[in-house]
C-alpha positions in Angstrom: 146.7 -24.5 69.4 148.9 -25.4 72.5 151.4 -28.7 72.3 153.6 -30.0 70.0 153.6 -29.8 66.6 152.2 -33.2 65.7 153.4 -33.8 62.2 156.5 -32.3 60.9 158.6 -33.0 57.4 154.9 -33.5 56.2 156.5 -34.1 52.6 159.0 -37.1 53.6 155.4 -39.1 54.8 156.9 -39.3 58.6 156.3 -37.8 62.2 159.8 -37.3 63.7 158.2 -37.1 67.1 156.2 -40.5 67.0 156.9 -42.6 70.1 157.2 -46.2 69.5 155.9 -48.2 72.9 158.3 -50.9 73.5 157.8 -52.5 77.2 161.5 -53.5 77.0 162.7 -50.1 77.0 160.6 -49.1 80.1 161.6 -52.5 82.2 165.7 -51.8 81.2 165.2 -48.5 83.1 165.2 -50.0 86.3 168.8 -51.6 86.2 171.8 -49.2 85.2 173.7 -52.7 84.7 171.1 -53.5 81.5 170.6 -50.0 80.7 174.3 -50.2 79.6 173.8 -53.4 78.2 170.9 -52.2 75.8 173.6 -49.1 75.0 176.1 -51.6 74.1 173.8 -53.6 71.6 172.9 -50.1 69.8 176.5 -48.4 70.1 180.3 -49.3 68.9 182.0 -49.4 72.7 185.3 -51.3 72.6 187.7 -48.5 72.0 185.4 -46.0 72.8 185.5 -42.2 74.6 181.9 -42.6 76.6 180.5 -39.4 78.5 178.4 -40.4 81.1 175.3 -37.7 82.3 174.0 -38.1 85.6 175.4 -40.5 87.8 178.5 -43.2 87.4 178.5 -46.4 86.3 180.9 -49.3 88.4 184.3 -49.9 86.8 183.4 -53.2 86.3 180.4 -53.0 84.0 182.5 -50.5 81.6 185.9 -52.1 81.9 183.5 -55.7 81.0 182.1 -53.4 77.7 185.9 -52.6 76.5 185.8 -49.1 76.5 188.9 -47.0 76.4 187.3 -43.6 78.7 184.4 -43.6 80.7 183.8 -39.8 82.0 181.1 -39.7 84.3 179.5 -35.9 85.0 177.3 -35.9 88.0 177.0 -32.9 90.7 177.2 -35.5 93.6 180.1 -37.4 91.7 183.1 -38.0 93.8 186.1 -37.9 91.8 188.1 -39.5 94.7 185.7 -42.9 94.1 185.7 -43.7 91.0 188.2 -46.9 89.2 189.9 -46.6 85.8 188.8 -46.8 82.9 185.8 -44.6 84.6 186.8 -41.2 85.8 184.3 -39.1 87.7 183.7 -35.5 87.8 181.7 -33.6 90.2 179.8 -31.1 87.7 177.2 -30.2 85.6 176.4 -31.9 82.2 176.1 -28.2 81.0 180.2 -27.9 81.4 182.1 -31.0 80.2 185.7 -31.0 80.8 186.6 -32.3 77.0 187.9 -30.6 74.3 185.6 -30.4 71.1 184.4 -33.3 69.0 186.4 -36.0 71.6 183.9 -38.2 72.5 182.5 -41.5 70.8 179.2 -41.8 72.3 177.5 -40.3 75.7 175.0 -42.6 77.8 172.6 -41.9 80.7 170.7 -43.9 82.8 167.4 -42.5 84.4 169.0 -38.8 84.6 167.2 -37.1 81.6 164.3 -36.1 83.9 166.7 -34.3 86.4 168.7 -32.5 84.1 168.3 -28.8 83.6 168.4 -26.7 81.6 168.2 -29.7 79.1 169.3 -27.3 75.9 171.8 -26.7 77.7 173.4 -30.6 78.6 172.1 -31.1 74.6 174.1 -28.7 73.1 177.8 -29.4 75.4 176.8 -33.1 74.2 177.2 -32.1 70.3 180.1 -30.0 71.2 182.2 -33.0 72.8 180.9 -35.7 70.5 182.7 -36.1 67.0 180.4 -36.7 63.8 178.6 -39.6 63.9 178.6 -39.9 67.9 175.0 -41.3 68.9 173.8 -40.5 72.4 171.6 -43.2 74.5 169.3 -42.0 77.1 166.9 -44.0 79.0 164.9 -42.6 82.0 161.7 -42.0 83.8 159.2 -40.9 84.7 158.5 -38.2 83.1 156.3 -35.2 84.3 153.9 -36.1 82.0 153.5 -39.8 83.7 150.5 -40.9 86.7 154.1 -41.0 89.1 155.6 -38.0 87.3 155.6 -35.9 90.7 158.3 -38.2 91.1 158.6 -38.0 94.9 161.6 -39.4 95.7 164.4 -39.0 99.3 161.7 -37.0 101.0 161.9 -36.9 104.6 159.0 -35.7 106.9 159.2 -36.6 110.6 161.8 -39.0 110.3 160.4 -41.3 107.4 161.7 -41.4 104.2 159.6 -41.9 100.8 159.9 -43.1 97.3 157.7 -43.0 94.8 158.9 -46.9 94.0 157.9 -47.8 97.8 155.3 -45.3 98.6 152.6 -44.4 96.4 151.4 -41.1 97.9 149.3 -39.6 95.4 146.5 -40.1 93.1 147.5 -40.4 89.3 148.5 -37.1 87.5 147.1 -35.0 90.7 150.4 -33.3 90.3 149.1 -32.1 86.7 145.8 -31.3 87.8 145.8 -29.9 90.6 147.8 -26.6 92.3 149.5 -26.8 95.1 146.7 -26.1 97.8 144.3 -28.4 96.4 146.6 -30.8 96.6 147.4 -30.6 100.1 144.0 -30.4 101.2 143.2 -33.3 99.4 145.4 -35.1 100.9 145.5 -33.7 104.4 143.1 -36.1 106.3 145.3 -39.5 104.5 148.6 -38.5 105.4 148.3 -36.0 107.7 148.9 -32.4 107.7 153.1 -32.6 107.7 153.1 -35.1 104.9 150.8 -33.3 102.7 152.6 -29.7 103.1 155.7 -31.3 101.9 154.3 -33.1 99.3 152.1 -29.7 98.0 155.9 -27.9 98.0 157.8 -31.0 96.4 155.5 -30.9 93.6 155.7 -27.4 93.4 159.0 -26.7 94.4 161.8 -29.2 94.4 164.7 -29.0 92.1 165.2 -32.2 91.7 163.0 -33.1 88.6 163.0 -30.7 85.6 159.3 -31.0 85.0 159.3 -31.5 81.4 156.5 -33.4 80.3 157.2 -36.0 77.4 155.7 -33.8 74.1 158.3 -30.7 75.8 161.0 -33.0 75.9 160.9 -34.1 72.7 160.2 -30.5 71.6 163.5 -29.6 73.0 165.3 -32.3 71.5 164.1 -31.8 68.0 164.9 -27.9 68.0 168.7 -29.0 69.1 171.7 -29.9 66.6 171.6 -33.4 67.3 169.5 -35.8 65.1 166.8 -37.8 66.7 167.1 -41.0 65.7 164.8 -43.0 67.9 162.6 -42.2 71.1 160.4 -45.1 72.5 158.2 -45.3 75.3 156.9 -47.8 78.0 153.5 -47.8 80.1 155.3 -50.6 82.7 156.0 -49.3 86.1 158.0 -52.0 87.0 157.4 -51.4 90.5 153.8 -52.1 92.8 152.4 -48.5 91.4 149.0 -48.3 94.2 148.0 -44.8 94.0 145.2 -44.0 96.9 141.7 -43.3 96.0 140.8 -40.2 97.8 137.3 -39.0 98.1 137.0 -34.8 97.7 136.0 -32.2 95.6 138.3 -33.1 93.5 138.2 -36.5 92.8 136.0 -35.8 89.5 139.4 -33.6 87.8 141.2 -37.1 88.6 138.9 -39.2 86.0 141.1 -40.2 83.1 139.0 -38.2 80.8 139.2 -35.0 82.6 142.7 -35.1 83.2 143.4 -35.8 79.7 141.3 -32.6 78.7 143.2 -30.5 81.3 146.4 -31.8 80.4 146.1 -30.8 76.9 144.3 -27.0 77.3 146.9 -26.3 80.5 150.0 -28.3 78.9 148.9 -29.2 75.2 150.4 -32.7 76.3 148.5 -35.4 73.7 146.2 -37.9 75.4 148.7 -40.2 74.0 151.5 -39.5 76.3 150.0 -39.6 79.5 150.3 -43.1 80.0 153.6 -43.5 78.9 156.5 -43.1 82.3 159.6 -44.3 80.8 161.6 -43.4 78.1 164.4 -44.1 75.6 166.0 -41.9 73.3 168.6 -42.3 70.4 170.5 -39.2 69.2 173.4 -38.8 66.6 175.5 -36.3 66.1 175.7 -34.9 62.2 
């Protein structure tokens, strides 16, 4: 049967991959300043050695938290910007520059759904972190969410669109349907430019991983870290208006249906769909 394994350590009484809804942890998402915040009422951070995936926090907000190092890894980072106690590199989370077991704790704010391979940003995460580091992650959505296609800095004819400011699709069509269907369903709404480059960034673009919540988690359990905590949110936090399109496909769009083909295409649980942003807790043993 396809999709996660729904119960595991069936003797201890306890699902390690249950995901507690909290609307708190969706909301916090939305602001790096009280992502940190919630980080910072979970983890130990005066004194600390933070690693940083995706993005770079301002100098302020860390030097306010009392931490000792603050090494952000970002591809677009610009070491040249950044203000002690933060230092930036310009890299991969997959290659930290730190020796082994260094690091106190490593924190991300709405990066875990652009990171790739995620084994890979795991796995340098337990090397640099020294026993008993916790990792905090909170980001979304998720491929698994109605906004998962995540359409986000696409530029056709000069316009730019967000998924926060433009709601260009019908929930989930990026699960449901492939790539022609979903331009020719969209064709006569946004035009024919629009909806080739909205069939290809669904498709195509490497800018989201495309790892649908139950995967996620998947990955994360089979890795060295422990898994502490994950928790979910249904909140968009944002004026989420997805356009009712009339076409021969509007019937695979039903809530029903695309919970059926979610789970014999994806084996993602009915349970999941809803759910856009996450949080995650991870120690390392």
């Amino acid at each position: 049967m396809p999709g996660v394994q729904q119960r595991r350590d069936a003797d201890a009484g306890r699902d390690r991959l249950t995901v507690t809804l909290d609307p708190e942890a969706g909301a916090l998402a939305l602001d790096e300043r009280e992502v940190l915040a919630r980080f910072a009422q979970r983890v130990p951070l005066r004194g600390s050695v933070v690693v940083e995936v995706g993005g770079c926090m301002p100098a302020d907000a860390v030097r306010a938290a009392g931490v000792a190092r603050w090494l952000a890894v970002d591809p677009v980072n610009d070491p040249a910007t950044a203000r002690p106690p933060v230092a930036a590199v310009g890299g991969c989370a997959s290659t930290i520059p730190l020796e082994d077991s260094s690091a106190d704790a490593a924190f991300s704010c709405n990066a875990f759904q652009h990171v790739g391979p995620l084994e890979d940003v795991l796995d340098e995460l337990h090397r640099v972190l020294r026993p008993g580091g916790r990792v905090y992650a909170s980001f979304g959505p998720v491929w698994s969410a109605p906004d998962g296609s995540h359409v986000e800095n696409l530029v056709v004819g000069g316009q730019r669109y967000d998924f926060w400011t433009s709601s260009l699709l019908p929930a989930w069509a990026h699960l449901v349907l492939a790539p022609d269907e979903l331009e020719e369903m969209v064709r006569d709404r946004h035009g024919p430019q629009l909806a080739t480059a909205l069939a290809a960034w669904v498709s195509e673009s490497e800018w989201i991983n495309r790892l649908p919540l139950h995967r996620l988690l998947e990955i994360v359990d089979a890795r060295e870290l422990e898994l502490e905590a994950v928790r979910g949110c249904r909140e968009f936090g944002y004026d989420f208006a997805p356009p009712d399109i009339q076409s021969p496909w509007s019937e695979r769009l039903a809530p029903a249906a695309v919970a059926a083909h979610a789970w014999a295409a994806y084996g993602i649980p009915a349970e999941h769909l809803p759910i856009r942003d996450v949080e995650l807790e991870l120690r390392c043993p």
